[in-house]
C-alpha positions in Angstrom: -109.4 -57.4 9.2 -108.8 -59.9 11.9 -110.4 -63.7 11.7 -111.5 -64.3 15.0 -111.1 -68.4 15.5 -113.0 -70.4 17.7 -111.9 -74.0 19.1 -116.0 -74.9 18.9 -114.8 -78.5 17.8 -118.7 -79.0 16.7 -118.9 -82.4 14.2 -120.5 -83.0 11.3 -122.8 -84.9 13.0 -124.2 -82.5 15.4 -124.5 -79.9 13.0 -126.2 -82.2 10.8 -128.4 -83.2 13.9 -129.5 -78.9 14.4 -130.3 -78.5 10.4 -132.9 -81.6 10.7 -133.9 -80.4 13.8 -134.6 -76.5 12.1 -135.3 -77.5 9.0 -136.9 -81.1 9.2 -135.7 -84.4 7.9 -137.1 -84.4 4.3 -136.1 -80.7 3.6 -132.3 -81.6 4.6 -132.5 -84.9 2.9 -133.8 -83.2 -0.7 -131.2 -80.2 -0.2 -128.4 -82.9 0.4 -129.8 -84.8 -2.5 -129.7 -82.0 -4.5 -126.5 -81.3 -4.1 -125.0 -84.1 -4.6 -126.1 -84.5 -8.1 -125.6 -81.1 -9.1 -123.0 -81.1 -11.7 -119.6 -79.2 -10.7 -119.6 -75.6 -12.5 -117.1 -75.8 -15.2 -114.8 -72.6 -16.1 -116.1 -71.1 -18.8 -113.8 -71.1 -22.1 -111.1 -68.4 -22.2 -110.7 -66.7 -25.9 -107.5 -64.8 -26.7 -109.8 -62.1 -28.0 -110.9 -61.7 -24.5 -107.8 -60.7 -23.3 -106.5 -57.4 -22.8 -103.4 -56.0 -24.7 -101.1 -55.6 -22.1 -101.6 -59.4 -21.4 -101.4 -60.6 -25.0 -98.3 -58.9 -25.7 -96.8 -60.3 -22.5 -97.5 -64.0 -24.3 -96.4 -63.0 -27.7 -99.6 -62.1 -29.5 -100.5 -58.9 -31.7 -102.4 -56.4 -30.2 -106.2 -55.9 -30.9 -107.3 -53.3 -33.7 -108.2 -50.3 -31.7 -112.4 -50.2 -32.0 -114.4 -47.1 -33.7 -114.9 -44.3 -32.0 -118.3 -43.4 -32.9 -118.0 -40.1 -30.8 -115.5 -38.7 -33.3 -116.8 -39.3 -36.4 
């Protein structure tokens, strides 16, 4: 796949300028708004249950118990 680049030098401000015009003032004020005090997503916790056995033997840790296989019983 080939990124096709432009050298439409467009600022901020213009774009900003065509979203009010679109979308109105107070819509692009409250979006704005609303992003700004969104709180940044934070990575969820990684468990070393969670990772698979090739990985946890690659940092030293015992492999899982294999799980039940209900089909064979």
């Amino acid at each position: 796949m080939n990124a096709h680049l432009t050298t439409d030098d467009r600022s901020p401000a213009l774009a900003l300028e065509a979203l009010v015009a679109r979308h109105g003032l107070v819509r692009v004020a409250l979006t704005l708004a609303r992003l700004l005090a969104r709180r940044p997503a934070r990575p969820s916790a990684l468990h070393d249950h969670d990772l698979p056995d090739r990985l946890r033997r690659d940092i030293g840790l015992e492999r899982l118990p294999e799980s039940t296989r209900y089909w064979q019983l």
